[in-house]
N, C-alpha and C positions, 0 to 999 in steps of 0.2 A: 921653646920653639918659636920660631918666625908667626906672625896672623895666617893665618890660611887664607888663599886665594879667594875673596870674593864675602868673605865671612861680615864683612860690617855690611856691605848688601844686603846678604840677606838678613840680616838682625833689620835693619830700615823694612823689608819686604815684610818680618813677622811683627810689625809695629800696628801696619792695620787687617782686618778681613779684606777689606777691598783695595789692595796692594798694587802698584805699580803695576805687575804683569797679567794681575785679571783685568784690569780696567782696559791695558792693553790688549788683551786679547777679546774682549766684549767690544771695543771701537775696529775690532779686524771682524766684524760680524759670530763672533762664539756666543755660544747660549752657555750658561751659567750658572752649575747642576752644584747643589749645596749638597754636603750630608755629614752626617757625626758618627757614623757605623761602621764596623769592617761587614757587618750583613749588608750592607750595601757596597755589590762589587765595585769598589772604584773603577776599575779598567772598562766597565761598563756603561759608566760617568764622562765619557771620552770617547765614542761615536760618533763619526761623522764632524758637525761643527760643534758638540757639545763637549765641554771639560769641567772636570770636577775640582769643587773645592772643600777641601775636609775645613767648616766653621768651626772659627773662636772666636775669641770676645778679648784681643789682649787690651791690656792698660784699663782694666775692667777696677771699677771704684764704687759709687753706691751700688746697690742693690734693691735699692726701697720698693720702686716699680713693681717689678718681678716677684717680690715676695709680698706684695699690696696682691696681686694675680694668685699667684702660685704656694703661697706661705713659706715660709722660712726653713721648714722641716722638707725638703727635698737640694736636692746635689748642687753646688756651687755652678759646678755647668750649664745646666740646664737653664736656672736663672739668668746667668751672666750672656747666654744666648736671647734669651726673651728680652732682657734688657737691654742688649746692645741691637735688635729689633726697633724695638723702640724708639730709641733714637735717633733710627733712619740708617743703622749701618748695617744694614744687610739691602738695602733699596737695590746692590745691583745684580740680586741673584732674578733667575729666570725660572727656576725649579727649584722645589726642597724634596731631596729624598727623605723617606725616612721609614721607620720599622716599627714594629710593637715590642723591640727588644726590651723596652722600659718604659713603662708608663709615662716616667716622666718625661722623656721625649716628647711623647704624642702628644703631651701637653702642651708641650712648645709650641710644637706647627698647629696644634687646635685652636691654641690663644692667636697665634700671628693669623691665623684665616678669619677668626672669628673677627679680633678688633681692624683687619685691613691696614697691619702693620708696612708690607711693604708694596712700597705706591709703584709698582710698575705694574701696567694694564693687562701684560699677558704671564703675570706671576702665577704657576701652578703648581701642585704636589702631588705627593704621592704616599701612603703608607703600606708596607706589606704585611703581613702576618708570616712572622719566621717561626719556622718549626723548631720544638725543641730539644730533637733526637734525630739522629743521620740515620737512614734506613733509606731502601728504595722510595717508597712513599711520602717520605719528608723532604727528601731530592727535588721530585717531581713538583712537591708544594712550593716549596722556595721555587722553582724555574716558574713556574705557571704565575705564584707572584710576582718574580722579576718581570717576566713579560707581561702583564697584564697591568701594572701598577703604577709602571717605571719608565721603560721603553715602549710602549704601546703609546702613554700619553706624552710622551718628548716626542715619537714622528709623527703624531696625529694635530700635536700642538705648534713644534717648532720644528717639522720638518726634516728630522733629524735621520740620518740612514742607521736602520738597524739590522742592516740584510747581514749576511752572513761573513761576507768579506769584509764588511765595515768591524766587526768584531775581531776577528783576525788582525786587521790593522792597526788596531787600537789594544791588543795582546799585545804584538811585535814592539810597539812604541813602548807600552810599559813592563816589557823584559829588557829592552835598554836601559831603561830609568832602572830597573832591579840589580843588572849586570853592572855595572856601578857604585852601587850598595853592597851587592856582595863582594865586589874586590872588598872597600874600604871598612866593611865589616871585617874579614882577614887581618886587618891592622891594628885590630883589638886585642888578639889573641898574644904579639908576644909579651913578654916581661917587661919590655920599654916599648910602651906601643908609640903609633906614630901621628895619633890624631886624641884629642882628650876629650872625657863624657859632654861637655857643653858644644863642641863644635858639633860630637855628631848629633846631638842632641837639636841643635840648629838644622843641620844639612836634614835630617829627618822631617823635621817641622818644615823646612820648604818647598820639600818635594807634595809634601799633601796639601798643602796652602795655596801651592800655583800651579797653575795650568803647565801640563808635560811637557808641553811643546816648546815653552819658554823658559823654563827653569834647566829642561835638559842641558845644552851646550854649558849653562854655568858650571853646572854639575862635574858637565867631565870635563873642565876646565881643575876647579876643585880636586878632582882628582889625578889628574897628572902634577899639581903641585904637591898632592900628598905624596906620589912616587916618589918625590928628587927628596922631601922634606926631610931634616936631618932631626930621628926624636930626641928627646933630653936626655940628657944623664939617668943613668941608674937609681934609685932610689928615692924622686918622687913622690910615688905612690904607696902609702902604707898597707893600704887592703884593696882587696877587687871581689865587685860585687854583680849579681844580679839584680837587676832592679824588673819585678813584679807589680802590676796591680792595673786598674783603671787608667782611662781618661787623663794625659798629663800634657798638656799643650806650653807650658809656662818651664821654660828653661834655666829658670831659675834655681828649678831643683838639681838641676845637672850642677852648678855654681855655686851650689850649699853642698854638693859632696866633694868638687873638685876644692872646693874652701879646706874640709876637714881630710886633703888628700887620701879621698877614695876614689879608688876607680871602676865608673859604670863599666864593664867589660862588655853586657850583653842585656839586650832589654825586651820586656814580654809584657808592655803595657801598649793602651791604646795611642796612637799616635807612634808608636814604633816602629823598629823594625821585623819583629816575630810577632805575628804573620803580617805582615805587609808588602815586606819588599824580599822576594824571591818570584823566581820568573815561573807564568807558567805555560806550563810545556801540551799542546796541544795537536791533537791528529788529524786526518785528514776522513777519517770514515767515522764520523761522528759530528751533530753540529754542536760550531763554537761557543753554545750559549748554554747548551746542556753540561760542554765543560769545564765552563768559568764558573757556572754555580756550583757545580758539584766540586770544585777545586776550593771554592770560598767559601763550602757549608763544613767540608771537611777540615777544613787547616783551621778553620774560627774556634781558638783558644776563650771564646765570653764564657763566664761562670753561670751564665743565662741555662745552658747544659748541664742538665743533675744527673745525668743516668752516671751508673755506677765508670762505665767504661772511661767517659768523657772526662771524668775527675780526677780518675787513676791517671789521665793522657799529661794531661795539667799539670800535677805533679811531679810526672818524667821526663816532661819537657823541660820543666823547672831545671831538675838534677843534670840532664843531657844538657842545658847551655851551661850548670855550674860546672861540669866537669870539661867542656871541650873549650870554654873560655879562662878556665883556670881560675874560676870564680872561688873567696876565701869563705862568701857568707851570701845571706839574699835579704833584699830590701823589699817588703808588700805595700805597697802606697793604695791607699783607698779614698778616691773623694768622700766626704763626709756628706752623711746620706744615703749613699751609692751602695743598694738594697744587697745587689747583687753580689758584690765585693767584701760587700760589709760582713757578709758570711763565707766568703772564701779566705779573706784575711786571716779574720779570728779562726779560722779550723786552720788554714794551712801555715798557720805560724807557727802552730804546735807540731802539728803534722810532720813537716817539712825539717822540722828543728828534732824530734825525738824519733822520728818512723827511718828519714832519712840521712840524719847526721851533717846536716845542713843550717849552721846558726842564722837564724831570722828573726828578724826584726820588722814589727807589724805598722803602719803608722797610718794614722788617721785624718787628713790633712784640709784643707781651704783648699778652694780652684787658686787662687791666686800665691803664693808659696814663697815669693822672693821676697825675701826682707823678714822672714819667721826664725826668730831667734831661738823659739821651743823648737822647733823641726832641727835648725843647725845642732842645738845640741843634744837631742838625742844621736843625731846623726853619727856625733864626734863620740860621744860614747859606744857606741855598737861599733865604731872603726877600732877604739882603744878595746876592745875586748877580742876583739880581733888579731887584733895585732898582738894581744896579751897570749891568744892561744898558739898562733904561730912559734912566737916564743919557745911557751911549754912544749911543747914538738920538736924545738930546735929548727924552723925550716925558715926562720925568720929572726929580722935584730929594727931596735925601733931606731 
């Protein structure tokens, strides 16, 4: 297939945190709301003159700093966020959201307040305490944290509108950013699909990386070339997978499977698209704040959730994109560290593989992932075995 419209852009755009289009939009007066969580509603990131950006740390190399702070024994993210602090690349945020979803988060933003990592004079945060079961009562906890935490100190700090129709607006905008995604999520699904795991894997990563208002029009530019775009030939693709797990900002891993021609069909990691990017759909006899959180306490897939219900959900969300993506197998990617994960991996690889007839493959990985010759070839093995079983099925020829 032809480059997709726009795609070395935004590969330049995911080169730094502080990217062409936020610097752009901080010089058109935007306040500049950091956060690393889907417990932190994005769409609520986006208020008035405030836009969100989901931080990373690309081209991220030592690590000494950070693990001098933080030691060694905690998640590649986490550090590579502290350390790219450090260095002054996060100077142009105006706000850190952040949560108790992990310890080692709060560590982050503890260290950056504590040593006055970043030099801008009206730099503020916020952490919430996120419940760890949906009930009426933990609803109510999340809202009262989001507004007290989050929104309370961006229009008390930076002025920022959190009335009720500023919410709504700020919905509207990111159901267009969704309704875009969801077409070109549809383009996964046939047999020769029309867009491959690295682009969308890029188109994902820029929509959380830059402000909505700037990235949109590319967007749906990108997407009318996907309409006309003519896919490849039949036979490309040896397997189609589900790809599972944590935290993946680094596109590289799209590029070590599109390498051993597999294909991500569907993806339920952070920085994705499940739950991310679906629009949501809100009333008029209820306020908009009570239904964004209750929209983003309920659809949030974190493993951070032990009750029994939440885990059984996980699991048949799992099954429900292998089966409606026409997924062959599932891939569980877990930063290494990543407390959370580290125990959904190892249960649900077994799980997922004996309970539901689902071959998975559990992998344990560095934030940073391009250029890992261990990862590519496990990679290529779990496809070859794949593709071995199709075989024996008859529903497939290598």
């Amino acid at each position: 297939m032809r480059d997709l419209k726009h795609i070395h852009y935004y590969e330049e755009l995911l080169e730094q945190t502080a990217n062409e289009l936020v610097l752009k939009e901080k010089e058109e007066g935007g306040i500049a709301a950091g956060y690393t969580c889907y417990y932190l509603p994005e769409v609520l990131l986006n208020c008035g003159k405030a836009f969100s950006v989901r931080l990373r740390a690309p081209n991220t190399g030592s690590l000494d700093i950070s693990q001098y702070y933080m030691s060694s024994f905690i998640c590649g993210y986490t550090r590579a966020l502290f350390e790219r602090a450090f260095e002054g690349g996060m100077n142009f945020l105006d706000f850190y959201a952040s949560s108790d979803t992990c310890q080692q988060m709060v560590r982050v933003v503890e260290n950056i307040r504590e040593l006055g990592l970043i030099s801008n004079p009206d730099f503020g945060w916020g952490i919430i305490d996120a419940p760890l079961k949906i009930s009426p009562h933990g609803i109510k906890l999340y809202t009262d944290q989001i507004r007290d935490h989050i929104l309370k100190p961006m229009s008390e700090k930076y002025g920022i509108d959190i009335s009720d129709e500023s919410i709504r607006a700020a919905v509207r905008e990111h159901n267009e950013m969704c309704a875009v995604f969801e077409e070109i999520t549809e383009m996964r699904k046939p047999e020769v699909p029309g867009i491959t795991p690295r682009e969308f894997h890029i188109l994902s990563l820029v929509s959380y990386a830059c402000p909505t208002a700037k990235i949109l029009p590319y967007l749906r530019e990108s997407l009318e070339d996907l309409r006309e775009r003519k896919p490849d030939p039949p036979g490309r693709w040896r397997a189609r997978i589900v790809v599972v797990g944590s935290e993946l900002d680094d596109y590289g891993f799209s590029e070590i499977l599109e390498n051993a021609r597999c294909y991500a069909a569907a993806d339920r990691y952070c920085f994705g698209s499940f739950p991310g990017r679906q629009q949501i759909h809100l009333t008029e006899d209820e306020p908009a704040l009570d239904q964004v959180c209750r929209f983003y306490l309920e659809t949030n897939q974190c493993p951070r959730f032990m009750s029994q219900e939440k885990i059984r959900d996980r699991r048949e969300t799992v099954k429900r994109l292998a089966e409606e993506y026409h997924a062959d197998g599932v891939v569980i990617e877990q930063a290494k560290f990543c407390d959370f994960w580290g125990y959904e991996r190892t249960l649900n690889t077994q799980v997922l593989s004996e309970e539901y007839g689902l071959p998975t493959l559990g992998i344990d990985r560095e934030y940073v992932v391009r250029g890992s010759g261990q990862l590519a070839t496990r990679i290529q093995a779990f496809v070859e075995s794949l593709e071995y079983k199709k075989i024996k099925k008859g529903g497939g020829e290598l």
